[in-house]
Each structure stands twice: as structure tokens, then as C-alpha cells.
C-alpha positions, 0 to 999 in steps of 0.5 A: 615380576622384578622390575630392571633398570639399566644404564649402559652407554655402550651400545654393543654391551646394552644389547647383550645385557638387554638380550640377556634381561629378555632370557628371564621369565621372572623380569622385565627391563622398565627403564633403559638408559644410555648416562646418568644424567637420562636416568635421574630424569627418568626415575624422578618421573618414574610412575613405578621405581625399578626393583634392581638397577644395573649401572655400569661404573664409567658413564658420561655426565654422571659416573656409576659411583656419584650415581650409587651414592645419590641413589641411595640416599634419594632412592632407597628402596632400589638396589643396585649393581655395579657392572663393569668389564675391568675392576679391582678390590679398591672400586668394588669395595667403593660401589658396595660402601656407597650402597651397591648391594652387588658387583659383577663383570660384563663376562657374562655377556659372552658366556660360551668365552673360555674365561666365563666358562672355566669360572660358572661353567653353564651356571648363570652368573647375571641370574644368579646376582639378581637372585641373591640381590632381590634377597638383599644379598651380596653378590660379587662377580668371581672374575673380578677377586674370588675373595668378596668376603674379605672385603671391608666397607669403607665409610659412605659419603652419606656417613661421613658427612653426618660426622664431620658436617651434621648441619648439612641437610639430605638436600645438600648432600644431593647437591654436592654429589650432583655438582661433582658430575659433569652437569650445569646448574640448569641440569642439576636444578632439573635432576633436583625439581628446583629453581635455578635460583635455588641450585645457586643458593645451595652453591653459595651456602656451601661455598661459604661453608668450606670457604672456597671459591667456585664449583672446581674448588668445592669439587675438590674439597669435597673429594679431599674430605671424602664428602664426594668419591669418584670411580677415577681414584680407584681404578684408572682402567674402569669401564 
């Protein structure tokens, strides 16, 4: 039985993609979650860890690309998928560098839609992504460019940062990308398991690192240099 998790804060696509996941013979839904911020919780938690992870990209409190990142360096025996409605080259190639192992659109919840079935016909394209990602396959969504093996992995924030900064240890790099979402120090101590005061020496030390003054500019240090990447610089549309 492969175990799904899925994090969708739109309630009508959460019931299509649940009554899709309730189709399968050979899965179950074990963590379902409406923002990203309720996933960490719920995974640090967790007594067993889904095997796939459905994340759509635009999401409050932790978007679908800081979440990718973070995942797969704190938890990296699950495999993810990107989902959205709408998306480019730019984003997919974004997610999949990050550590998604596939991408899909939403089309799939309306399968009887002319557009879904001119591209898979009676095929099944979320059953399809979740065969070919359990085997640590990349699967790319036709209807988002039918060209997925052009695609160029750009370099991962978890690479780049041990090029550029080899003395910042896992747990700080946890920290930046937490603290490039839209959480309090409070929230992210609990997303870490560690004390507030602990959340604010982290902060401090990587002020001092890069030499800049508080959150925003850390924030903004971090996307400059590629430390930390978000869906907004690569698809203003995404959903």
C-alpha cells in the first residue's frame, strides 16, 4: 500500500484530488493538509512518513517550492510532486532541481474535459505519476510542455550553499528557508523542535554571516544568491 500526503489549500481541487486518491486500490491518503506550515507539523509528528507527497506550488504560510526544498533535505526518503493548474518551463524545472521527483497539472481532476482527454484520452495521468514516482521516475504532466526531457536541472539551494558557504551546517539551511516563508520565529521554533532562543541565534549568526540587518534583508540575500528560491520569480501565474 503506498502511503499519500496531500497539501492543497483549495477546498474544491482537495476534494477532487481526494476522490481521485479514493479510486486507487493500492493507496491511501495518510496526511491531508490545507498550507505548509500544518504539514511540517504534522510530518515531525508523524509515526509513519508518506511515501509521495502531493504539494500544489502556491500555498499560505509555506509556498510548494521553500516546502520541496526543505523536505528533501529533512525528509528525504519522501518523493514528492509538484501540482498546479497553470505552470511553465522555469517553475517545473525550479520544483524537480529542488528534489521534486514529478510534476503534474490539476487537469486531471476533470478528466471527461476536452483538453484532458485529447492529450491521455481514457488514460490516467495522476495514477500514471504516482506509478513512475514510486519507481523514482520523472514524470512531467503532458499539458504543462511535452518536451520534459529537454529539461536542465538547475543547481539546488542545498548545492549551492555547500559551494558558496561549506561552514553553514543542515540546520541552518533549514532556517533560511523557513525563514523565507511567512512564519514567526515562534512557528518556526516549533517547525525546528527547538527553543525560541535557539531560533534567534541561528538568526543572529547568519546576520552576521552575510552582514545584513534583519529578517527582510537576509530574506533577500538569500534569493539574490540563489540560497533560497520562490514559485513568484518563476511563474507569476502559478497556482
Amino acid at each position: 500500500m503506498i502511503a499519500l500526503g496531500l497539501v492543497e489549500d483549495n477546498e474544491r481541487y482537495r476534494k477532487l484530488i481526494k476522490k481521485e486518491i479514493s479510486k486507487l486500490n493500492d493507496s491511501t491518503l495518510l496526511i491531508d493538509v490545507v498550507n505548509g506550515y500544518e504539514l511540517l507539523l504534522k510530518l515531525n509528528s508523524a509515526k509513519k512518513l508518506p511515501d509521495i507527497l502531493f504539494l500544489d506550488i502556491e500555498l499560505p504560510k509555506i509556498d510548494g517550492l521553500l516546502l520541496t526544498s526543505y523536505i528533501s533535505q529533512v525528509y528525504p526518503s519522501i518523493k514528492m510532486i509538484g501540482v498546479s493548474s497553470h505552470s511553465n518551463k522555469a517553475l517545473v524545472t525550479e520544483v524537480l532541481s529542488e528534489g521534486a521527483t514529478s510534476f503534474i497539472s490539476k487537469h486531471f481532476t476533470s478528466p471527461d474535459s476536452a483538453i484532458y482527454k485529447h492529450t491521455y484520452g481514457n488514460r490516467n495521468s495522476f495514477k500514471e505519476a504516482i506509478d513512475q514516482t514510486i519507481l523514482n521516475n520523472t514524470y512531467i504532466d503532458d499539458l504543462l510542455f511535452n518536451k520534459g526531457r529537454e529539461l536542465i536541472l538547475s543547481t539546488s539551494t542545498n548545492q549551492l550553499i555547500k559551494k558558496k558557504f561549506p561552514e553553514i551546517t543542515s540546520i541552518h539551511k533549514q532556517f533560511l528557508l523557513l525563514n523565507a516563508a511567512d512564519l514567526s520565529y515562534r512557528e518556526i521554533a516549533l517547525v525546528m523542535n527547538k527553543s525560541l532562543p535557539t531560533i534567534k541565534k541561528y538568526l543572529s549568526f547568519l546576520l552576521d554571516k552575510f552582514e545584513v540587518k534583519n529578517k527582510v534583508e537576509l530574506v533577500t540575500f538569500c534569493i539574490k544568491n540563489g540560497l533560497v528560491k520562490l514559485p513568484y520569480y518563476y511563474d507569476q501565474f502559478v497556482n
